[in-house]
N, C-alpha and C positions, 0 to 999 in steps of 0.2 A: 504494500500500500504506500503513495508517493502524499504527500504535506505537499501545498502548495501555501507559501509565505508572499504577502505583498503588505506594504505600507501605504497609508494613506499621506498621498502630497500635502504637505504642512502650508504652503503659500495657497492650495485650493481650499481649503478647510477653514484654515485661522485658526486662531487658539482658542478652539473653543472645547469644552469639557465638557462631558455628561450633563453637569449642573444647568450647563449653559442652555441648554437644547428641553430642558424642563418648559413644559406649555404654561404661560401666566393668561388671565383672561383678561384683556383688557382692549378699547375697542385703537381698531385700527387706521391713522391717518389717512385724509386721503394721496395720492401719491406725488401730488402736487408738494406737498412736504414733508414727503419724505425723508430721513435726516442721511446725510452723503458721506462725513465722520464718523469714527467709534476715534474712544478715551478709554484709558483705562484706569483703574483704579484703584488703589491698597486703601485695605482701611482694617479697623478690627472687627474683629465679630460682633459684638456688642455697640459698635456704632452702625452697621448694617444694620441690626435687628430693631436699632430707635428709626435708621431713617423706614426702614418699612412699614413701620406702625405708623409715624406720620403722615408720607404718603398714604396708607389707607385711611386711614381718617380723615383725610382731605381729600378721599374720593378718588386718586392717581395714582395711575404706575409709575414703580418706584424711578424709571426713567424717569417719566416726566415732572417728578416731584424734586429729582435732584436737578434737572437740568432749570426747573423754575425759580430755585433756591438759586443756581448759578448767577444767571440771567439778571435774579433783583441785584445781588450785591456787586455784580460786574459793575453795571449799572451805575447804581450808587457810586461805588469808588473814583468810576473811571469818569461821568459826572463832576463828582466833586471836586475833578483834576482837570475841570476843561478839556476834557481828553473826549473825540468820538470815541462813540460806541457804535462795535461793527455791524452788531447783527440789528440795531436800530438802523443804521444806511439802508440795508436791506431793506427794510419792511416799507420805508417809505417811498421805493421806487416805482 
């Protein structure tokens, strides 16, 4: 009996893990904004597990709860520095 061994291409896949591939329900953009990015992330356990309580209590997946947290304090800072803010050029085009 012959074992056939093959690997799966890492640049076709990404890094993605079991964990990753976990079905979340939540509802789906239209494709119009689609997001074009991925970020990654370290954090601890224990601040993961606060942002997904908030995010659910505020109704959103945990993307879109950290990306709206991003968003305000980018915002803010960059603002308060006289500095554009990028993803505001966008919106107003």
């Amino acid at each position: 009996m012959s074992t056939i061994k093959f690997s799966l291409d890492q640049n076709l896949f990404g890094p993605y893990t079991v964990l990753h591939m976990t079905k979340t329900k939540h509802k789906k953009e239209p494709s119009v904004l689609v997001k074009q990015d991925y970020m990654e992330l370290r954090l601890d356990v224990a601040e993961k597990d606060a942002f997904r309580q908030a995010a659910q209590m505020a109704g959103m997946s945990l993307s879109g709860w950290v990306r709206d947290r991003l968003r305000r304090n980018a915002r803010k800072e960059l603002e308060d520095m006289d500095m554009p803010v990028a993803f505001l050029e966008r919106l107003s085009v």
